[in-house]
N, C-alpha and C positions, 0 to 999 in steps of 0.2 A: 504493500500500500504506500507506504515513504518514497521510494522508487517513482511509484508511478503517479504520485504528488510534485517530484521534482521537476518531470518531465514536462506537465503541464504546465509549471509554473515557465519555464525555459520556454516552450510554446508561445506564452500570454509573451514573453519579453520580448522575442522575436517578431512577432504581429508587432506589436505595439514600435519597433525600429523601424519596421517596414511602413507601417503606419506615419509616421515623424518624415520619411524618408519622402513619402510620398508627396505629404504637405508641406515640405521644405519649398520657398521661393527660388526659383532658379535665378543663375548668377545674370544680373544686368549684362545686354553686351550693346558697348556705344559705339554710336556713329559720328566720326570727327571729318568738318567737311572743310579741311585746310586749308584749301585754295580759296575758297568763297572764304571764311573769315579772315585772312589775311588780305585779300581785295578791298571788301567790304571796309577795314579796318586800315588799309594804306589811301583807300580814297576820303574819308572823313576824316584823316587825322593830318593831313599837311602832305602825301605826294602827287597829288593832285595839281600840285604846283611846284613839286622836286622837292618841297619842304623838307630835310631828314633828320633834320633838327628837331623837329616836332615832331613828327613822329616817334622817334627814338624816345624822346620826352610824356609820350603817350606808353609806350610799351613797359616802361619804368613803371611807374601809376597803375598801370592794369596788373605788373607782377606782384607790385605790393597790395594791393585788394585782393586778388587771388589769394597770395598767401595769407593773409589775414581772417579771410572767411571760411581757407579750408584747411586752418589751423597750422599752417609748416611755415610758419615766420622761422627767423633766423638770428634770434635777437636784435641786439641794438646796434649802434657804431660801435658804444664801451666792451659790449659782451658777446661777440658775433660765433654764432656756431651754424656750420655750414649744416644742409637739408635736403636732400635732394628727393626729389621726388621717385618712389617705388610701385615694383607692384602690386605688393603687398596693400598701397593707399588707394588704388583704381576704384573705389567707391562709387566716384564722381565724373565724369567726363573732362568733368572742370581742371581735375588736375593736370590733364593734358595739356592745357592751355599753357601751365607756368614755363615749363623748356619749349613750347612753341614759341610765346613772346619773350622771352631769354634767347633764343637764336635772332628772331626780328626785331628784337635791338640791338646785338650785335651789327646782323646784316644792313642797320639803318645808320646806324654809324661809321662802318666801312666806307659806305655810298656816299656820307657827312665829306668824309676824310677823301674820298676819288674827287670833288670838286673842290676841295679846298688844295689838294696836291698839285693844281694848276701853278700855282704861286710860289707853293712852299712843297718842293719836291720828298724831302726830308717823311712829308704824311703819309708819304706810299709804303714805309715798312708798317707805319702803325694800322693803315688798313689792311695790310697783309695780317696782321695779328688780328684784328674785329675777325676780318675774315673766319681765320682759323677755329677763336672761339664757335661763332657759326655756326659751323661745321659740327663741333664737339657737343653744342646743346643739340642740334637737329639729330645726331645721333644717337641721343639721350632721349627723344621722343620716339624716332624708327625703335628700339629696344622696348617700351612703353607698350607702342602700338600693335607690335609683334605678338602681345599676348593675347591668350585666348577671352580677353573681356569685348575685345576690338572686332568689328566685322572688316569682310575684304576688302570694301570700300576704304577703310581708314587705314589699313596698313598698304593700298595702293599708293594714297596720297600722302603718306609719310615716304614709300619707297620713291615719287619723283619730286618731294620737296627736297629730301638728302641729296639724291643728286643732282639738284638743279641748285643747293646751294655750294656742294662740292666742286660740278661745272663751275660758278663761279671764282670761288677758290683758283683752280687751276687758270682761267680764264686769265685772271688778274699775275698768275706768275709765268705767264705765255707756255706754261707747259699745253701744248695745242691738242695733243693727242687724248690723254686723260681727260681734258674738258672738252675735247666731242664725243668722247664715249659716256661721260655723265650727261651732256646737256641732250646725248640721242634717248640716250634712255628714259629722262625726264618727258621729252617728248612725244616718245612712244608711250608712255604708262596715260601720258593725260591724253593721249588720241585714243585710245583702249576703255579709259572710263569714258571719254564722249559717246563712245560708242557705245556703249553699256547703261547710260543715263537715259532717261526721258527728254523729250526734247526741248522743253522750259529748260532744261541745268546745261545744256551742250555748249550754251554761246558761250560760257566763262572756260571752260575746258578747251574747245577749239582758238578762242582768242589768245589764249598760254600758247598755244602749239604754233601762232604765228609770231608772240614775240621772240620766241627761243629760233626761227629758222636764221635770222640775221646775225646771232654771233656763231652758229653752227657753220656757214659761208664763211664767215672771216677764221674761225677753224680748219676750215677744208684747205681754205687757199694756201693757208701760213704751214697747210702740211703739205701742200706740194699739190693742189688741182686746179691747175689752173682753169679750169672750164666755169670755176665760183665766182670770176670777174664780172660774168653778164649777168648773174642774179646781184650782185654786189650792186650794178648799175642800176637794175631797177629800185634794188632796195634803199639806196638813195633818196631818190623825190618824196619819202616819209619817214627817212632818220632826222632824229633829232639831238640835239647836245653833242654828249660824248660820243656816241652812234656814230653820229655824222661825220665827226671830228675823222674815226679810226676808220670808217668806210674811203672819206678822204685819201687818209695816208697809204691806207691800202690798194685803191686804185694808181694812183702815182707809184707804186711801189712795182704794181704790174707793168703800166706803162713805161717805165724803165728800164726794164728786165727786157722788154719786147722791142726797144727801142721807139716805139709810138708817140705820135705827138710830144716830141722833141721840136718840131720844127710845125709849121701850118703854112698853109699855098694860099693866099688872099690877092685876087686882083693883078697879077704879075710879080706880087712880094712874097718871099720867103720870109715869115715871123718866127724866129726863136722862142718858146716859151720856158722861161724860167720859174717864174714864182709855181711852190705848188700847190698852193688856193687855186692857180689860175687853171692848170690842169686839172685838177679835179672839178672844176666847172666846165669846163670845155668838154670832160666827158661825157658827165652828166648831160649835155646839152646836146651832144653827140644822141644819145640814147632817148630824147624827148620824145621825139616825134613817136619812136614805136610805144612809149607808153602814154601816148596823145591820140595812140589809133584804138589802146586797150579800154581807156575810159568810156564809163558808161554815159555821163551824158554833156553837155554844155558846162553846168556848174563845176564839173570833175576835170574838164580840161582848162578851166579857168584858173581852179584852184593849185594845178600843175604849171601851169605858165607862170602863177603869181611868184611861186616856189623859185621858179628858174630865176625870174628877175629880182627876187634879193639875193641870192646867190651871186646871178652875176653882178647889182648894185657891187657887192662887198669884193666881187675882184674886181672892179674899176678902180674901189679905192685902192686896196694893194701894188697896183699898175701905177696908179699917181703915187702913190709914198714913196716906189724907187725911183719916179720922174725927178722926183723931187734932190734926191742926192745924184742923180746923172747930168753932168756936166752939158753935156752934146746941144741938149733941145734949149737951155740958153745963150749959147753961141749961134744957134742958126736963126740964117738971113733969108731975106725972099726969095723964094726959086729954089732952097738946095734941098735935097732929099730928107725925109724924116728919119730916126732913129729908126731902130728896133723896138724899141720901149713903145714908141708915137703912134709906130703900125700897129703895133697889139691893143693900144689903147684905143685907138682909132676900128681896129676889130670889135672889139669888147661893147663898143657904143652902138658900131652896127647891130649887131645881134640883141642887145637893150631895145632898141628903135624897131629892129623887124619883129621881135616875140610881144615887143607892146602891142603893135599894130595888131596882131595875131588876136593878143587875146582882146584888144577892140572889136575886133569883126565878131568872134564869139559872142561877145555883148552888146554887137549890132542884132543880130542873130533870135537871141534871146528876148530882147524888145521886142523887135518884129511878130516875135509869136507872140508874147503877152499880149501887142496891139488886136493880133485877131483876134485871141482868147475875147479881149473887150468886145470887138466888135459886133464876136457870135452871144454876148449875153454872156462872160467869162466873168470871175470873179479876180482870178490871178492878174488882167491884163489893166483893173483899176489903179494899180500901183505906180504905172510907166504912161511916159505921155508921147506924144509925137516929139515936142521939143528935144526928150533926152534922147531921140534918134542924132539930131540935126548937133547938138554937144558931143557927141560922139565921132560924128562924122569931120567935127573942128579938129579935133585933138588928134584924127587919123594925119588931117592934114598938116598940121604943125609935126607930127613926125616926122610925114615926111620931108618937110621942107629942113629941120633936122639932117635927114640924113644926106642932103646936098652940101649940106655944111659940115661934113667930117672930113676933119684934117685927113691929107694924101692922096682925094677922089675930085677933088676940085676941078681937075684936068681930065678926067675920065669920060669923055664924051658918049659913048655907048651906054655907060652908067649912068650918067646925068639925063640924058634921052628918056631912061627904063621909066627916073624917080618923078622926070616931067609927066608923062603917059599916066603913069599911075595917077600923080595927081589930077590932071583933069578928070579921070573917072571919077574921082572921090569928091570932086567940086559937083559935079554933076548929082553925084548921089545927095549931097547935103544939101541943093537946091531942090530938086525933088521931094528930101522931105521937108524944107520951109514951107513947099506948096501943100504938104500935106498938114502942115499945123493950121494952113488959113482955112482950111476947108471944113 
């Protein structure tokens, strides 16, 4: 009887585990959507305007309310005892957060220290070090994420935030090869979850996969392909800052190797081009027209002209800055031939005066249809009158009369002929429309 009292008792204990076992809550597993909080959170807080000061100064503030609220402060300045976040604390999702924004103020501070290195060379080791930190928290979150509290989603986007902040790391110490094998694989992982996402969440995914193609090109090239020259060129007409800066040095850098536009054939003149601002405009300008044929409508090719002419604004001035320390074009008398420097400049102004005209006829164009839009009952074509036709057509003509007046063609009678011809057409056209303003 004892025996067969113990057994049941053993029985009841068992049920009663299995019991417990059953109604136990299963472990939370979180979803951490890195890329969107980090966007979200670089666009509201100051890079929005390159700001990285501020932001930096935002990612501070969010680690210490983090830690505050999920208890792993670290003491004070007097009594600091370091805390790292484990997995043992994965409670929360929220923890994630602390070594996410502990790498995005490092990484914001680097980016601080790359503009301010313009001046003061000396900042580029201590970016190199943000850098590295980086690195070391972002892998302090890959590790985190890795675990089973994490669904696939979040250890995707940990596995292409690691290496797209590694790609940068290497980027910045020109090791070229390592950072396009991190910046390929960043790229691959976020083309993979667009693919994978709904299609409300793809535009932030897809939009990542086109800012990483521009330094994966300047990777390619600097490893030796040279076929990344002609995406280099498109990708120009929408680099910006630094982009634009190293797109620059980089095209000039091909152009040299190839011997290319070293020299330009204008008018019977052989032009030497030295400055390399100026070649790297001249290429870019080279390359317009085919991505003048790619845009999709009037506004896109205007927006692409505007581009070109402060581009070349800024190498006219570089062309007068060395005018300015060359002797030659002060000594010269009526009748003697121009410099080299005079002919480039004198180029330089052509191409200003025909890509203006360009993008005027574009915003003849433009008008014109708003007028009908008005005409048929349109709402769009209320905004534009006949006059801004006839103002347009002024400024065609003051171009051209412009370009009669560039130093070295003054004598160029076939030339001079072309800019006449022209002109009367364009008198004509801006008579036409006076008669359409009185009507």
């Amino acid at each position: 009887m004892v025996v067969q009292e113990d057994t049941s008792v053993e029985i009841k204990i068992e049920n009663h585990e299995e019991f417990v076992d059953s109604h136990a809550e299963p472990e939370p597993v979180f979803t951490v959507e890195i890329l969107k909080i980090i966007k979200d959170a670089q666009q509201q807080h100051g890079l929005r305007h390159s700001d990285y000061q501020r932001y930096r100064g935002y990612c501070s503030r969010r680690i210490r309310r983090l830690r505050k609220v999920l208890h792993v402060t670290q003491g004070d300045k007097r009594h600091f005892k370091r805390k790292d976040v484990t997995e043992a604390m994965l409670k929360d999702e929220r923890y994630l957060y602390i070594p996410l924004m502990m790498a995005e103020r490092a990484w914001s501070y680097a980016m601080q220290l790359r503009q301010e290195a313009n001046t003061e060379p000396r900042k580029k080791f201590h970016l190199i070090s943000r850098l590295r930190k980086a690195t070391t928290y972002s892998l302090q979150l890959q590790t985190l994420c890795e675990s089973n509290k994490c669904d696939a989603r979040t250890k995707l986007e940990a596995q292409a935030y690691v290496a797209w902040i590694h790609g940068s790391l290497h980027f910045e110490l020109q090791l070229w090869k390592p950072a396009m094998e991190n910046l390929k694989k960043a790229q691959m992982v976020y083309e993979k979850l667009a693919l994978a996402l709904p299609e409300g969440e793809q535009l932030l995914y897809r939009s990542r996969v086109e800012e990483l193609s521009p330094s994966l090109r300047f990777c390619a090239y600097n490893i030796g392909d040279e076929s990344a020259i002609d995406d280099l060129l498109q990708m120009r007409s929408h680099a910006q800052g630094d982009l634009l800066a190293n797109l620059d040095a980089l095209m000039v850098q091909t152009q040299r190797r190839s011997e290319v536009l070293c020299d330009i054939e204008w008018h019977g003149h052989i032009v030497p081009v030295r400055p390399e601002p100026v070649r790297g405009f001249l290429l870019s300008e080279q390359q317009l027209d085919t991505s003048l044929g790619r845009a999709a409508d009037n506004a896109a090719k205007i927006t692409l002209l505007e581009t070109l002419l402060m581009d070349c604004k800024d190498a006219i001035a570089t062309v007068k800055d060395e005018l300015k320390t060359d002797p030659s074009p002060k000594n010269r008398t009526a009748g003697t031939a121009l410099s080299s420097l005079q002919h480039l400049l004198s180029y330089l102004m052509h191409i200003r005066l025909t890509r203006t005209i360009h993008r005027n006829l574009l915003m003849v164009e433009s008008a014109q249809a708003a007028l009908s839009e008005k005409n048929e009952g349109g709402g769009e074509g209320r905004r534009t009158r006949p006059q801004d036709l006839t103002r347009l057509y002024e400024i065609i003509l003051q171009n051209y009369g412009e370009l009669q007046q560039l130093p070295g063609l003054e004598d160029d009678l076939k030339y001079q002929q072309e800019i006449e011809t022209k002109t009367k057409a364009y008198r004509a056209f801006r008579y036409s429309s006076r008669i359409c303003c009185l009507l």
